[in-house]
Structures are given as structure tokens and as C-alpha cells.
PAGUTOR-920451 format. One record per residue (C-alpha): x, y, z; residue number from 1; residue in one letter. Coordinates in steps of 0.001 Angstrom, whole numbers, padded with zeros to 6 digits. Last residue first. Layout:
+---------+---------+---------+-----+-----+
!       x !       y !       z !   n ! res !
+---------+---------+---------+-----+-----+
!       X !       Y !       Z ! NUM !   A !
...
+---------+---------+---------+-----+-----+
end
This chain:
+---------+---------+---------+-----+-----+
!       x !       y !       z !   n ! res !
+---------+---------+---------+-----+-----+
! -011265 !  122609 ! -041246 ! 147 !   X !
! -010861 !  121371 ! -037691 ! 146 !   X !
! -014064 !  120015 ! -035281 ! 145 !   X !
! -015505 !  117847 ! -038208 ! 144 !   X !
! -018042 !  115497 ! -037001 ! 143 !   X !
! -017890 !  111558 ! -037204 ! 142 !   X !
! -021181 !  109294 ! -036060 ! 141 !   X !
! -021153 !  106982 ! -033091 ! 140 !   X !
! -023396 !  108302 ! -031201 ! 139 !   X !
! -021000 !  109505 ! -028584 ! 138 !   X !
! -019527 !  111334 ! -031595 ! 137 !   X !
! -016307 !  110744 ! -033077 ! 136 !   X !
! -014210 !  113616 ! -033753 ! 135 !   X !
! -012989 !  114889 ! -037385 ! 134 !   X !
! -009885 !  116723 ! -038423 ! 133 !   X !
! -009939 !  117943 ! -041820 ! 132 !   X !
! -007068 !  118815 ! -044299 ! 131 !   X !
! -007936 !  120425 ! -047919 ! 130 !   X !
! -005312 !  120821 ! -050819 ! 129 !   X !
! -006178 !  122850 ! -053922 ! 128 !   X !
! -007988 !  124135 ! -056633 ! 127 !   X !
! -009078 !  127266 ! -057818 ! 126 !   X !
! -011833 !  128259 ! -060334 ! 125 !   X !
! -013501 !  130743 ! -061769 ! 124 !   X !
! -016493 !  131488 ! -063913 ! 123 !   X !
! -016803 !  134433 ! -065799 ! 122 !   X !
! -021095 !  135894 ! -065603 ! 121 !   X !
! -019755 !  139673 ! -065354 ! 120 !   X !
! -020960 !  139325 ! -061051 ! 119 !   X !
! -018117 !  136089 ! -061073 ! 118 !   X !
! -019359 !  132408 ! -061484 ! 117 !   X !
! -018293 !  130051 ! -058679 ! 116 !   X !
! -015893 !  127111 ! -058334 ! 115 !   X !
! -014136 !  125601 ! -055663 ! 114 !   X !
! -012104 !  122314 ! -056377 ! 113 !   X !
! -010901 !  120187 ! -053053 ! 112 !   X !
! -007979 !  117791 ! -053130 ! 111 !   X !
! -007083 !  115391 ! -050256 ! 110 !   X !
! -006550 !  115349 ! -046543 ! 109 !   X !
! -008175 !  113231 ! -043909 ! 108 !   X !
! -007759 !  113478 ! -039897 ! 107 !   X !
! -009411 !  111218 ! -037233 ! 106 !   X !
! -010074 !  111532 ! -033932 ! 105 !   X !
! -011948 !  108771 ! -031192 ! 104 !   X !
! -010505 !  105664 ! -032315 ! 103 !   X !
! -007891 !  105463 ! -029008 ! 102 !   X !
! -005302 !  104201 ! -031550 ! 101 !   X !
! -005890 !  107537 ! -034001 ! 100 !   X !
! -007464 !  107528 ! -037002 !  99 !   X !
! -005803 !  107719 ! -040461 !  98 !   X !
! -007465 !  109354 ! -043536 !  97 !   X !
! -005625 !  109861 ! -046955 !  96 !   X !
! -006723 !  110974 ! -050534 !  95 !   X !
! -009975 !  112246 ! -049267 !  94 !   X !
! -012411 !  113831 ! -052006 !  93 !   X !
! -013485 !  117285 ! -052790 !  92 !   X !
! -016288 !  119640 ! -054585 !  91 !   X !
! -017405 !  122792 ! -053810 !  90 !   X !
! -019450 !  124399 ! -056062 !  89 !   X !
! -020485 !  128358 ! -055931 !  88 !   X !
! -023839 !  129396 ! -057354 !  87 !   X !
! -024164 !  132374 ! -054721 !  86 !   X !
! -021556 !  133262 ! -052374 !  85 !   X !
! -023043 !  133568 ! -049191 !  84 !   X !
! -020517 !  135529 ! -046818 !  83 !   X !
! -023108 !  137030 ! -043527 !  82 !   X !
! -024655 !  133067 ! -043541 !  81 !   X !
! -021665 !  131663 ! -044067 !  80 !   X !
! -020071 !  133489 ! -040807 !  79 !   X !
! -023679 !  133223 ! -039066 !  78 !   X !
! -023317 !  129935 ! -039465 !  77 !   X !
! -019600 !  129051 ! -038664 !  76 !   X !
! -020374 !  131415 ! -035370 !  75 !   X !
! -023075 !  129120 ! -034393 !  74 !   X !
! -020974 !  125803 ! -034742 !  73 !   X !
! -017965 !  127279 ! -032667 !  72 !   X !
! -015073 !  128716 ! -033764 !  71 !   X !
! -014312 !  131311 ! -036777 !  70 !   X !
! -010791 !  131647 ! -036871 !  69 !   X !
! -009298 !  134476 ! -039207 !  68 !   X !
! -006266 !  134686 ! -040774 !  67 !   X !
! -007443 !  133339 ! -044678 !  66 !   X !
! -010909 !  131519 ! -043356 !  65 !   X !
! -010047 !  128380 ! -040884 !  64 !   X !
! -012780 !  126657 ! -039687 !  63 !   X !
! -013000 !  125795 ! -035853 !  62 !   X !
! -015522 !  122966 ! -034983 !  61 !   X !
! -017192 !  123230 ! -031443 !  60 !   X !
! -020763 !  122110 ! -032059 !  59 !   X !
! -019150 !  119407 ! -034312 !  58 !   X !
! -019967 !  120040 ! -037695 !  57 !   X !
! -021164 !  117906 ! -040376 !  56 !   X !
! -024260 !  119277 ! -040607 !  55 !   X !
! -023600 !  123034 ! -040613 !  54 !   X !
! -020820 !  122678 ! -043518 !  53 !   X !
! -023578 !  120709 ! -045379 !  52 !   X !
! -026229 !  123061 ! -045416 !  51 !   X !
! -023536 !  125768 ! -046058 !  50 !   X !
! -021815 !  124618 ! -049132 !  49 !   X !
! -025397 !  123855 ! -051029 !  48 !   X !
! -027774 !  121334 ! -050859 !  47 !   X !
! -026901 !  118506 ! -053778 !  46 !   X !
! -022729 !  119228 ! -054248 !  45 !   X !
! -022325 !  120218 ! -050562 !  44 !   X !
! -024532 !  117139 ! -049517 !  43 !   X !
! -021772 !  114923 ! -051777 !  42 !   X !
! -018920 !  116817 ! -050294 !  41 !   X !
! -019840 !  115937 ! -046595 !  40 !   X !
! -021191 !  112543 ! -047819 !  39 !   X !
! -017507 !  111498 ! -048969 !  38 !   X !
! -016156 !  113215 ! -045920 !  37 !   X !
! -018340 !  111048 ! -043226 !  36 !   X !
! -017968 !  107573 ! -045671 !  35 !   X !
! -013850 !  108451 ! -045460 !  34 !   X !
! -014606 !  108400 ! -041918 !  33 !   X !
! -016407 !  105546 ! -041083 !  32 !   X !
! -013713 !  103753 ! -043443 !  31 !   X !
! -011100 !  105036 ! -041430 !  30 !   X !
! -013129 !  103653 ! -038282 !  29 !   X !
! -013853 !  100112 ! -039793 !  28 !   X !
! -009899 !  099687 ! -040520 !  27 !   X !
! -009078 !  100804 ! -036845 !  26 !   X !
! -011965 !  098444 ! -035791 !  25 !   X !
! -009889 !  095779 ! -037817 !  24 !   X !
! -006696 !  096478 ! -036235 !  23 !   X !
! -008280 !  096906 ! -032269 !  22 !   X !
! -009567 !  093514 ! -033086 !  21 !   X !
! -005958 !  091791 ! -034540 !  20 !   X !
! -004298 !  093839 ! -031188 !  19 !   X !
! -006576 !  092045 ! -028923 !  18 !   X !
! -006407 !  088712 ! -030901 !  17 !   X !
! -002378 !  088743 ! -030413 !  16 !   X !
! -002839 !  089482 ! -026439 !  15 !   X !
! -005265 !  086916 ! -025911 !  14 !   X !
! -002735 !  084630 ! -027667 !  13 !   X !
! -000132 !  085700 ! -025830 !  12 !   X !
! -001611 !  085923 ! -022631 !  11 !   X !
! -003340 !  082015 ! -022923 !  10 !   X !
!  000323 !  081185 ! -023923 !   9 !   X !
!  001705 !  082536 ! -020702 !   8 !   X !
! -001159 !  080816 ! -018435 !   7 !   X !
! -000903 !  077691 ! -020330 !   6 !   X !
!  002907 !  077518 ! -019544 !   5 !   X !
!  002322 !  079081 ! -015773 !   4 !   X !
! -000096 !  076062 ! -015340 !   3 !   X !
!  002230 !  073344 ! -016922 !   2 !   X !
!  004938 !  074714 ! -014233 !   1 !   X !
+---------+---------+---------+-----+-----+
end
């Protein structure tokens, strides 16, 4: 009977530290993440929207442009690539990222600012609300397969 006790509490306990790891690698994950999306914007800020779009994606991402789907890492190039928009800025910053149990897929939203200056030299600007889905890589690193 002192066997089955030690044997039950042994479970328990294994159990609770199981759960307290998966927690904290949860934690390290979002932050992962939130790093991946913060250096996203940041390489859009230094090298341009399309330098950094091409980096972060995974060679399947799907961007979203008004109705149309552009899928696939090659087609997001020659899509930017055939729609350059010279001087443009494109800033953002999560406001929320969770990742899911199995730690493989993540999703952040926040607010994004685009900017660019018009062909009579005006410069506009729209904000808004972004969502991203990323995917961990086998090497560890986050990729965007959803924006």
C-alpha cells in the first residue's frame, strides 16, 4: 500500500513539474515570437518592406493583398517585386501573441502604420490592425506563413 502511495505522489508531482515546464517554454516561445515580429518591423524600417517580408517568410506563407492571395515565398517576391512602392515605411508592433500547447504556431496582432509620399511629393498615411500567424522552424527560428 506504501508503494502505490509513493507511486501516486511520484505521478502527481511529476505531473505538476510537467505542466510548470511546458508553462515556462510556453512563456519562452511567446517571447521567441514577439523577438521574430519586433525584428520583422525593425529590418522593414532599416532594409526596406520587401527585404524583410522575404526573410521572415516561411517558403509557404500566404499574404493577403485586398481579395487576392499571393501564396508561396516566390510568388510574395515577384508580387513585391512587380508593386514596389518607393520610400514607403512600414512600421508595427505586437500588442498580443499566444502560441499554441504543441509550441509549433503562434499568432500576434497589433497596430501597423504605412506611410509613403505620393508622385505630387504629399505624404500619406493609414493605420491599422495587423494579424500574423507564424510557424516554428525545425531550426528553431519563427516564420510567418499568414499575413
Amino acid at each position: 500500500m506504501k508503494t502505490l502511495w509513493a507511486y501516486l505522489i511520484f505521478l502527481l508531482i511529476s505531473g505538476s513539474c510537467q505542466s510548470f515546464q511546458n508553462g515556462n517554454m510556453l512563456e519562452t516561445y511567446k517571447q521567441e515570437v514577439i523577438d521574430a515580429e519586433n525584428a520583422f518591423s525593425q529590418l522593414a524600417g532599416e532594409k526596406g518592406i520587401t527585404i524583410a517580408f522575404l526573410e521572415f517568410a516561411d517558403e509557404h506563407a500566404v499574404l493577403m493583398r485586398g481579395d487576392q492571395l499571393i501564396k508561396g515565398k516566390e510568388a510574395i517576391e515577384t508580387y513585391l517585386n512587380n508593386n514596389p512602392i518607393p520610400d514607403a515605411k512600414l512600421e508595427w508592433a505586437p500588442d498580443f501573441v499566444d502560441v499554441s500547447a504543441s509550441g509549433d504556431l503562434a499568432y500576434t496582432y497589433g497596430h501597423y502604420t504605412f506611410s509613403m509620399v505620393d508622385s505630387a511629393g504629399q505624404k500619406n498615411e493609414q493605420s491599422g490592425i495587423f494579424h500574423t500567424v507564424w510557424k516554428r522552424q525545425d531550426d528553431g527560428t519563427w516564420r510567418f506563413v499568414w499575413d
